[in-house]
DSSP file (Angstrom, degrees, kcal/mol; ACC not computed):
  #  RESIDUE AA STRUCTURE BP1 BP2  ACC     N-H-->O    O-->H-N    N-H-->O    O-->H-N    TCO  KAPPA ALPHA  PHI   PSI    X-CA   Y-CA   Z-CA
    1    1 A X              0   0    0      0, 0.0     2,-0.3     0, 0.0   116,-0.2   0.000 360.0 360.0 360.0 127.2  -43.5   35.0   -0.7
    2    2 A X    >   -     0   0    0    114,-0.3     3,-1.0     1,-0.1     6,-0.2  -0.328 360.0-135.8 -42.4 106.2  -45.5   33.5    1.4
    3    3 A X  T 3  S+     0   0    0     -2,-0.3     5,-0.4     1,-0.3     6,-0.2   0.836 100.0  71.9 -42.1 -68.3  -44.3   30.0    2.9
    4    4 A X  T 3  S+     0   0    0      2,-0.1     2,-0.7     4,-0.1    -1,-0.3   0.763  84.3  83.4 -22.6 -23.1  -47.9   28.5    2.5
    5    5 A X  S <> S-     0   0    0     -3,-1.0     4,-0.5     1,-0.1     3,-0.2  -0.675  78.9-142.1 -76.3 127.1  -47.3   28.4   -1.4
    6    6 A X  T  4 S+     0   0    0     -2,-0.7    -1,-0.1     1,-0.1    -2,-0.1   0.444  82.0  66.0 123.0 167.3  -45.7   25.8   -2.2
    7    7 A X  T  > S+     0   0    0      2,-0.1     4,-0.8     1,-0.1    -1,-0.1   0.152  83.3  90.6 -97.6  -2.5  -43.3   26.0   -4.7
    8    8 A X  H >> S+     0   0    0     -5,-0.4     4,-1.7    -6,-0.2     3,-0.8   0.945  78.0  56.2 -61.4 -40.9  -41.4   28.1   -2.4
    9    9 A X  H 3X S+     0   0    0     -4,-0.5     4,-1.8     1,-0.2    -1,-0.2   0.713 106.3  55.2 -60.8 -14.5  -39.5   25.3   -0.7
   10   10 A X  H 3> S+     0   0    0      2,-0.2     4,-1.2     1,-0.2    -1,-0.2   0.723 103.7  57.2 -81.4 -23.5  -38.3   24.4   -4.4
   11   11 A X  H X< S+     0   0    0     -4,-0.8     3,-1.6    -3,-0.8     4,-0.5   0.962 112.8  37.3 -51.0 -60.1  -37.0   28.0   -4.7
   12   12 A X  H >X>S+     0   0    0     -4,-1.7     3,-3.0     1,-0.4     4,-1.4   0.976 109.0  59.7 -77.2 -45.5  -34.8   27.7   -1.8
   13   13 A X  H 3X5S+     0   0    0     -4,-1.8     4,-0.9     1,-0.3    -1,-0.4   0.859 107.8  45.0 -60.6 -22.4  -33.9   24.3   -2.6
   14   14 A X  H <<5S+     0   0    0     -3,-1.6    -1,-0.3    -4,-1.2    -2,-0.2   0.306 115.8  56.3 -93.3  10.0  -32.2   25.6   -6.6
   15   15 A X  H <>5S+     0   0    0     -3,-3.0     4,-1.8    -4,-0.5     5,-0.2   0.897 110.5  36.5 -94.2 -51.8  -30.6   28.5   -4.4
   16   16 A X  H  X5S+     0   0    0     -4,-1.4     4,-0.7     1,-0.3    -2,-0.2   0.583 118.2  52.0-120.4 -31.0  -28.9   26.3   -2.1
   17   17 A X  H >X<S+     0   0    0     -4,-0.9     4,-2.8    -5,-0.6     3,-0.6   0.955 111.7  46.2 -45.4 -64.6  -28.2   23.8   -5.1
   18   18 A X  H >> S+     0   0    0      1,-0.2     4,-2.3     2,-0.2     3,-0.9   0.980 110.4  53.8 -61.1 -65.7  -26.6   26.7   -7.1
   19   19 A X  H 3X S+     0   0    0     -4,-1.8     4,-0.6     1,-0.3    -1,-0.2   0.541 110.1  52.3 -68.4 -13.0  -24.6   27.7   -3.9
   20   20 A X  H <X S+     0   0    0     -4,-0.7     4,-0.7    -3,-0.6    -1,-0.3   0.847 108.3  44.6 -13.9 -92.9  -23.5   24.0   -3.9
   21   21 A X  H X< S+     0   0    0     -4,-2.8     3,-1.1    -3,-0.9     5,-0.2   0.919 114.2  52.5 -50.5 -56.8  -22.3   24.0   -7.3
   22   22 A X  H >X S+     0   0    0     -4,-2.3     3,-1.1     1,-0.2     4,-0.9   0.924 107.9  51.3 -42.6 -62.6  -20.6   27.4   -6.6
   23   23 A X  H 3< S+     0   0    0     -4,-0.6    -1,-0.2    -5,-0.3    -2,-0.2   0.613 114.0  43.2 -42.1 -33.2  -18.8   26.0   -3.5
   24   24 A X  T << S+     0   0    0     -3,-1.1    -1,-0.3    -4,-0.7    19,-0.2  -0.157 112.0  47.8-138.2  35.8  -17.4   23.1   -5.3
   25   25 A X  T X4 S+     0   0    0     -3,-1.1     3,-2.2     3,-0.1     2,-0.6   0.073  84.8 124.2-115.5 -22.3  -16.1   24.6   -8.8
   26   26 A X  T 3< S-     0   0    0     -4,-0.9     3,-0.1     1,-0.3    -3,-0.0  -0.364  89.2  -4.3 -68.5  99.5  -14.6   27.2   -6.5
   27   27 A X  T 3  S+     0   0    0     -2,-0.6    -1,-0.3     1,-0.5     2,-0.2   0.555 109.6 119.9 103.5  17.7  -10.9   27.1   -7.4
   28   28 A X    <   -     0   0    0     -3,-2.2    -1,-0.5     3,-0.0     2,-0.3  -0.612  44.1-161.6-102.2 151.3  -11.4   24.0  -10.1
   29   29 A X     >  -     0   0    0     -2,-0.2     4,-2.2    -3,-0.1    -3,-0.0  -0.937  39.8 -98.2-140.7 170.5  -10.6   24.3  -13.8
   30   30 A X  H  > S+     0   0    0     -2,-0.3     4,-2.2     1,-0.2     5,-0.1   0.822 121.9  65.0 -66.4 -34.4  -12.1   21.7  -16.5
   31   31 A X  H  > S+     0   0    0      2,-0.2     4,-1.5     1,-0.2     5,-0.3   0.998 105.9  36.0 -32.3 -83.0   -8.9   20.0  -16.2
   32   32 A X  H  4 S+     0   0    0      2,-0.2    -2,-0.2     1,-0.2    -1,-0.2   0.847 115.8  58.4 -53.0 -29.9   -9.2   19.0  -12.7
   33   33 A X  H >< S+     0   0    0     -4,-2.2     3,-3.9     1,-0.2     7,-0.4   0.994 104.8  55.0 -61.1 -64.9  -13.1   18.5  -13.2
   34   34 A X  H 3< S+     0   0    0     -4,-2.2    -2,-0.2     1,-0.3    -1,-0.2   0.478 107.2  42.5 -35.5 -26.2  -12.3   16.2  -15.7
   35   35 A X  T 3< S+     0   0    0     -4,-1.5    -1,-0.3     1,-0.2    -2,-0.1   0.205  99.2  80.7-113.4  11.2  -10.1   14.0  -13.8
   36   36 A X    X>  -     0   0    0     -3,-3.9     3,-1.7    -5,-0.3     4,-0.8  -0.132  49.6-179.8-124.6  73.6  -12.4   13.9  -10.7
   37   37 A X  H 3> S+     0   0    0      1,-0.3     4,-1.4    -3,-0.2     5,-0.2   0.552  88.0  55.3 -25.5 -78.4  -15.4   11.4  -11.1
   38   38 A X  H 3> S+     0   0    0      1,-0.2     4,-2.9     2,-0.2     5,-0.4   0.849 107.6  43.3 -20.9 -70.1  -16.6   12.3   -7.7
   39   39 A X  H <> S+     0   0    0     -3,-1.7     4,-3.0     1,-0.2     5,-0.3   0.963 116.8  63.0 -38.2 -59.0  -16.9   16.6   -8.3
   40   40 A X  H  X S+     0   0    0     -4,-0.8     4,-1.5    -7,-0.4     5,-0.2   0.827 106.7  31.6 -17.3 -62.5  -18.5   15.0  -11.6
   41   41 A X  H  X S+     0   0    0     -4,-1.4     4,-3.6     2,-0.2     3,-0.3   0.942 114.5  62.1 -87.7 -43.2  -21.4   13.3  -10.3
   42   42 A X  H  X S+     0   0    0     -4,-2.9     4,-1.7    -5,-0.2     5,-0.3   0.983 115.4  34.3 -54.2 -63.2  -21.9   15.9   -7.3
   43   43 A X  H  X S+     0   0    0     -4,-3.0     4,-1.9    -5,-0.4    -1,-0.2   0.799 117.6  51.0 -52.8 -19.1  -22.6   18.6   -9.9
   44   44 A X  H  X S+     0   0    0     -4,-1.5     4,-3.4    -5,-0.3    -1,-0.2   0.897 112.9  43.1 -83.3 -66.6  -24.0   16.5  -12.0
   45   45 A X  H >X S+     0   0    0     -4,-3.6     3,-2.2    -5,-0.2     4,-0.8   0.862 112.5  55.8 -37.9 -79.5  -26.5   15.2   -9.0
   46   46 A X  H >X S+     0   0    0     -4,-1.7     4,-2.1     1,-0.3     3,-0.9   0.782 110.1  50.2 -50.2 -42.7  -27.0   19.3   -7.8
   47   47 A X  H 3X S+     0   0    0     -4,-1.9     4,-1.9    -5,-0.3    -1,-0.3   0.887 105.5  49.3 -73.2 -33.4  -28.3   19.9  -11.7
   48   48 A X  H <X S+     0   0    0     -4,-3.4     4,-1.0    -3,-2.2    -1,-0.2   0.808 116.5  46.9 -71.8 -14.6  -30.9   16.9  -11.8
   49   49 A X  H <X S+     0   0    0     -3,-0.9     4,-1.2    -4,-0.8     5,-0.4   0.715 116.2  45.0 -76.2 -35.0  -32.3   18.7   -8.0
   50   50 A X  H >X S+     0   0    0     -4,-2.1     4,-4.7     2,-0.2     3,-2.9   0.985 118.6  43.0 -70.6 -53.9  -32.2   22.2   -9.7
   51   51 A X  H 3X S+     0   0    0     -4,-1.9     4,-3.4     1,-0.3    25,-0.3   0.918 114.6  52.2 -30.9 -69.8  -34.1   20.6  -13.1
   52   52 A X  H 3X S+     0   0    0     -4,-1.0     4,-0.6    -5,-0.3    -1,-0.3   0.554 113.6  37.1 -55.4 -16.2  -36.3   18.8  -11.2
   53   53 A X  H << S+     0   0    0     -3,-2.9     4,-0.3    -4,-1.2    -2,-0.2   0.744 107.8  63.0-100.9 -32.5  -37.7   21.5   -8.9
   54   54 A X  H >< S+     0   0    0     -4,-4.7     3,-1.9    -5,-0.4    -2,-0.2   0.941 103.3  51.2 -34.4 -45.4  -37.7   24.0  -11.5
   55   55 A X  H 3< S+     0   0    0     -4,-3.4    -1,-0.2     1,-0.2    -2,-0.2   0.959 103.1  62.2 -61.4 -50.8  -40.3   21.6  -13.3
   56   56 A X  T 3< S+     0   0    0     -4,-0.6     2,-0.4    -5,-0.1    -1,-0.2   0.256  88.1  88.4 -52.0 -20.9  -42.1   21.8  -10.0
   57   57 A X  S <  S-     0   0    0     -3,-1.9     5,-0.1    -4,-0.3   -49,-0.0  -0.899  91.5-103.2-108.8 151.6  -42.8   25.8  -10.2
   58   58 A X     >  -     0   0    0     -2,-0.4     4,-0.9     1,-0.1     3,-0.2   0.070  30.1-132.4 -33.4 143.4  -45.7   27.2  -11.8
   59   59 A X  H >> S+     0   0    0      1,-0.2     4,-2.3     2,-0.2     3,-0.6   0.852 103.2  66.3 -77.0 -28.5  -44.4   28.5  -15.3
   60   60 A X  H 34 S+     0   0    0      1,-0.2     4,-0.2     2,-0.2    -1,-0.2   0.811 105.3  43.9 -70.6  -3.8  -46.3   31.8  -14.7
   61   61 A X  H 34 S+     0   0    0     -3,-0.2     4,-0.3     2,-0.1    -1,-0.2   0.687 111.9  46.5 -94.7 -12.8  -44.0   32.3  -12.1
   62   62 A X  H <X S+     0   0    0     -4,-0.9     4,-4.0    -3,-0.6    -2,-0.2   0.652 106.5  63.2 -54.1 -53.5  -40.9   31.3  -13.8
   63   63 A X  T  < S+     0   0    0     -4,-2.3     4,-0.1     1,-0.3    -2,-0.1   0.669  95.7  68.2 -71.2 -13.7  -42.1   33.6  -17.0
   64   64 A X  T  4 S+     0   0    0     -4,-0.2     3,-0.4    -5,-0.2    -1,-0.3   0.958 105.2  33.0 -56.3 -47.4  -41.8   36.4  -14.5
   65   65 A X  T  4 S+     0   0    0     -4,-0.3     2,-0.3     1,-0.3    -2,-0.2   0.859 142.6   6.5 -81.5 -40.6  -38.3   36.3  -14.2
   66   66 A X     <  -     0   0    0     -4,-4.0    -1,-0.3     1,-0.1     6,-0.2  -0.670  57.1-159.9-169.2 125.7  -37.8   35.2  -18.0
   67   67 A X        +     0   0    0     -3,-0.4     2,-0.8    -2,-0.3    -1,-0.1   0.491  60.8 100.2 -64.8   0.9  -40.3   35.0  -20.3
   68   68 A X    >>  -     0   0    0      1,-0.2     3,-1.7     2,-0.1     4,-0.8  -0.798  53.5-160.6-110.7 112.1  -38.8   32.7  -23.0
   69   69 A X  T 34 S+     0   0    0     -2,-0.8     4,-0.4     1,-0.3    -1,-0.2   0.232  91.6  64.4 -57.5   7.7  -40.3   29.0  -22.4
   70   70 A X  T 3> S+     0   0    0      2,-0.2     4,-2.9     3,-0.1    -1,-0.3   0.559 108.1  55.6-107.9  -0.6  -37.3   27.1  -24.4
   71   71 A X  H <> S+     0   0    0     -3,-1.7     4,-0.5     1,-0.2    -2,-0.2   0.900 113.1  32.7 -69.2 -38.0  -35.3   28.8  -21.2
   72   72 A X  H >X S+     0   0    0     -4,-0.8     3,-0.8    -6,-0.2     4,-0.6   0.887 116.1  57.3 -95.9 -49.2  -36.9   27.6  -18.9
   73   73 A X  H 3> S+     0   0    0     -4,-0.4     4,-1.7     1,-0.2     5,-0.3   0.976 107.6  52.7 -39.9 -60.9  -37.7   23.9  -21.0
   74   74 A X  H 3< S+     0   0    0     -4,-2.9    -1,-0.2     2,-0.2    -2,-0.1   0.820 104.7  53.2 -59.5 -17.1  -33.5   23.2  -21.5
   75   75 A X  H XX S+     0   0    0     -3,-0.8     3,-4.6    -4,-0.5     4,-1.2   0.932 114.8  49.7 -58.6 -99.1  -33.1   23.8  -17.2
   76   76 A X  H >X S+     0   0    0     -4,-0.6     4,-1.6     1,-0.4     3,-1.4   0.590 118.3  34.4   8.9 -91.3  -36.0   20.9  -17.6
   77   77 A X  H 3X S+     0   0    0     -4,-1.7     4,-0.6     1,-0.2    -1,-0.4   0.116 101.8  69.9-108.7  62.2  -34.2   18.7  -19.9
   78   78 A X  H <> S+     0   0    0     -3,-4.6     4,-3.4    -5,-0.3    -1,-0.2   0.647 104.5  45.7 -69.0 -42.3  -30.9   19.1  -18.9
   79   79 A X  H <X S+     0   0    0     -3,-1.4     4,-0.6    -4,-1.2    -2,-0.2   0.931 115.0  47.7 -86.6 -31.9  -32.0   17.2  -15.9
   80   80 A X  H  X>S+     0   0    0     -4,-1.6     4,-5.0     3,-0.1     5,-1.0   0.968 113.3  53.2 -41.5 -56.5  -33.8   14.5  -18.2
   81   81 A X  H >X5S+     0   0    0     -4,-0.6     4,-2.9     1,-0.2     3,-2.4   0.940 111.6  37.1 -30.4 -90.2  -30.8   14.5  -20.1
   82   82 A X  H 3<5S+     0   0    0     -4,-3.4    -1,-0.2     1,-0.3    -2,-0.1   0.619 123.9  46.0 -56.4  -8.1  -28.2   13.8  -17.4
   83   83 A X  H 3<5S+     0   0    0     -4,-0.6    -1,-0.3    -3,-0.4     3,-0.2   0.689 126.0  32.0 -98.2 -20.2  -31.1   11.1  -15.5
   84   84 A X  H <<5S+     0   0    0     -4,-5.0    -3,-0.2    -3,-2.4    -2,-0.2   0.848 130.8  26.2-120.9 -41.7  -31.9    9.5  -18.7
   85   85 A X  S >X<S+     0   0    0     -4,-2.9     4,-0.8    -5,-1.0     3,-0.6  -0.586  78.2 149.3-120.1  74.4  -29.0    9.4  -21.1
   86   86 A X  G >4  +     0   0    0     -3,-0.2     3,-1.0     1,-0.2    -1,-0.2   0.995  67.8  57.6 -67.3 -52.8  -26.2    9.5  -18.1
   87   87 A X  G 34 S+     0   0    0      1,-0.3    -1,-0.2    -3,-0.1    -2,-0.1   0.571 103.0  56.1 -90.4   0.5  -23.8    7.6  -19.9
   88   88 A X  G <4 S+     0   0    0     -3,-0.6    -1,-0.3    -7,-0.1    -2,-0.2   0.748  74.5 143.8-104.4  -7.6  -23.7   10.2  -22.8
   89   89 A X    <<  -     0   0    0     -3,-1.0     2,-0.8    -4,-0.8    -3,-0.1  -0.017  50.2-136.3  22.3  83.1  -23.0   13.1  -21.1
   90   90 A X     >  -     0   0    0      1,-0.1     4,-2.4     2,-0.1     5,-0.3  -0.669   6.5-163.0 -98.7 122.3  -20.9   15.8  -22.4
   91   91 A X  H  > S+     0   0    0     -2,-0.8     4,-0.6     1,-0.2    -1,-0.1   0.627  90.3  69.0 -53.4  -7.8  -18.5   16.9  -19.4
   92   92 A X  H  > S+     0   0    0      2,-0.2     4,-1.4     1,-0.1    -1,-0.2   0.905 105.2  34.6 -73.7 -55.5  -18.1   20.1  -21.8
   93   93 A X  H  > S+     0   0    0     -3,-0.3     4,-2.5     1,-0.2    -2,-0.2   0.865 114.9  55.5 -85.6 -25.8  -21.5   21.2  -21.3
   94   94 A X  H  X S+     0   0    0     -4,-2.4     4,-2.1     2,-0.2    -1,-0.2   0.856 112.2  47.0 -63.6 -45.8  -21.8   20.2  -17.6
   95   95 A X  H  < S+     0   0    0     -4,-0.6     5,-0.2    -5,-0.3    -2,-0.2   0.961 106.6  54.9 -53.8 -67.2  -18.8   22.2  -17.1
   96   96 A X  H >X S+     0   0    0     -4,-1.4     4,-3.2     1,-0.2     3,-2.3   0.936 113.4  45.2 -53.3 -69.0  -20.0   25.5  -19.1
   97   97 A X  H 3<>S+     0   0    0     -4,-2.5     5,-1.9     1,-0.3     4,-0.5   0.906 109.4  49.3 -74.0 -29.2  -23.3   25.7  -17.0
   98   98 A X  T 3<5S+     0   0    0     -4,-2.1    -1,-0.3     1,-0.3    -2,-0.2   0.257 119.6  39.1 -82.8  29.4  -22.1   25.2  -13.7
   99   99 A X  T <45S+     0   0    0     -3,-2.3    -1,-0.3    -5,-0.1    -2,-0.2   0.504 135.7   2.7-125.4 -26.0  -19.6   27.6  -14.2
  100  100 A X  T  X5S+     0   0    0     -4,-3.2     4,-1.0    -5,-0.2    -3,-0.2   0.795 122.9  45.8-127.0 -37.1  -21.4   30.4  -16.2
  101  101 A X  H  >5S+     0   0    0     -4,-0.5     4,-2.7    -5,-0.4    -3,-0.1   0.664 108.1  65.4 -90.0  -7.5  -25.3   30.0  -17.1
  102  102 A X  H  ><S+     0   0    0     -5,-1.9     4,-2.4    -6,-0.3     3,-0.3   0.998  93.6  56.9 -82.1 -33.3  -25.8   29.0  -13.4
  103  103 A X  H  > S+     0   0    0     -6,-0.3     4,-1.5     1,-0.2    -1,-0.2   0.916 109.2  47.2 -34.0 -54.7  -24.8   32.4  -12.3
  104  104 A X  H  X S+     0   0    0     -4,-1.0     4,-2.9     2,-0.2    -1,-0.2   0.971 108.6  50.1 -42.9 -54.0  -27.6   33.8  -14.6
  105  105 A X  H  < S+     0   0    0     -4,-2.7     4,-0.5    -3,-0.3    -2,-0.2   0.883 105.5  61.0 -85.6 -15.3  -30.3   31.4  -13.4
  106  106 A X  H  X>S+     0   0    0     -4,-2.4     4,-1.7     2,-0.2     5,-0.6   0.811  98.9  57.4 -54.3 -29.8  -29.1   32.5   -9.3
  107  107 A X  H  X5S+     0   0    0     -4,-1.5     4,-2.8     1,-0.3     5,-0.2   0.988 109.9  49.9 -78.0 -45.8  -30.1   36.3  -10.1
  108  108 A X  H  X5S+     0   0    0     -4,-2.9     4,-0.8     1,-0.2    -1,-0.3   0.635 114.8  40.6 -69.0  -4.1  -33.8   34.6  -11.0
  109  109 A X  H  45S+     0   0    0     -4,-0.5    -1,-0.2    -3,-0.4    -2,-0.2   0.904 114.8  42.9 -93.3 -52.4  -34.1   32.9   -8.2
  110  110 A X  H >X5S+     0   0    0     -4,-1.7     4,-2.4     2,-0.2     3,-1.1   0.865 118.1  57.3 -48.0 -38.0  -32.8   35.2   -5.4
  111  111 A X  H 3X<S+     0   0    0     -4,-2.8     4,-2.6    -5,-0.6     5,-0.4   0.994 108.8  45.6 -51.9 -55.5  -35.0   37.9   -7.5
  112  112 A X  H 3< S+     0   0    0     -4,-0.8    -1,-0.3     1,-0.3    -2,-0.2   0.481 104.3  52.4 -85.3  28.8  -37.8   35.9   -7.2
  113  113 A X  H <> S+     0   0    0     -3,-1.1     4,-0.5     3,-0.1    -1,-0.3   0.712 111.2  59.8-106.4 -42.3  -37.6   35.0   -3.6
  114  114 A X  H >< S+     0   0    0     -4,-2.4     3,-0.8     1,-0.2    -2,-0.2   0.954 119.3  21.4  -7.4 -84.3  -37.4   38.9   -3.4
  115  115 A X  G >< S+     0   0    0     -4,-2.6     3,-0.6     1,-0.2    -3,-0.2   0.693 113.7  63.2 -65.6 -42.8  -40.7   39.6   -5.1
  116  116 A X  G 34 S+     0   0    0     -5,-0.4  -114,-0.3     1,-0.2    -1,-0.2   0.382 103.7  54.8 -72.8 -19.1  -42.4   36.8   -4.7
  117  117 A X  G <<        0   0    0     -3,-0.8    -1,-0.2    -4,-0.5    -2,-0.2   0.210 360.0 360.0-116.5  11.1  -42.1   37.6   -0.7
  118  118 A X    <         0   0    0     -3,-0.6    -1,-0.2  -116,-0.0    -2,-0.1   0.497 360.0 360.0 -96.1 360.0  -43.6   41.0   -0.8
């Protein structure tokens, strides 16, 4: 992909988020998340950067990688969610994506830095 675009730098910025998140779950269990306000609010921070540049690329270029708009909409307000209603926040679900759905939403992004760059 072509630097000039962009919505490229927002790419790199939810790989380097996710590779973040990765780095600092690495060798955690929900136990220990739970009892460390700090891990909390850094994952919690890296997912309101991902949200927030995700709004920031075009959806036909998002819809490459997966065509279902509520997929790409909950990424969106997750990070409303966690800016807006902070103090409701279930550590349950914060937990669940940065340990499993973010893996999923790394393979679209590294795809599309792939593809996008040819």
């Amino acid at each position: 992909m072509p630097r000039n675009k962009h919505y490229y730098n927002y790419i790199i910025d939810i790989i380097e988020k996710i590779a973040r998140i990765k780095e600092k779950v690495k060798g955690e269990d929900f136990d220990s998340f739970i009892d460390n306000n700090d891990l909390q609010e850094i994952l919690e921070y890296n997912l309101m950067i991902i949200g927030e540049a995700v709004s920031k690329i075009p959806i036909e270029i998002l819809k490459k990688y997966n065509s279902d708009d509520f997929y790409w909409r909950q990424i969106k307000d997750m990070r409303n969610y966690l800016i807006h209603q902070y103090w409701g926040v279930s550590l349950e679900m914060v937990w669940e994506v940065v340990t499993k759905d973010i893996l999923e939403l790394e393979v679209y992004f590294k795809e599309m830095v792939t593809k996008e760059n040819q």
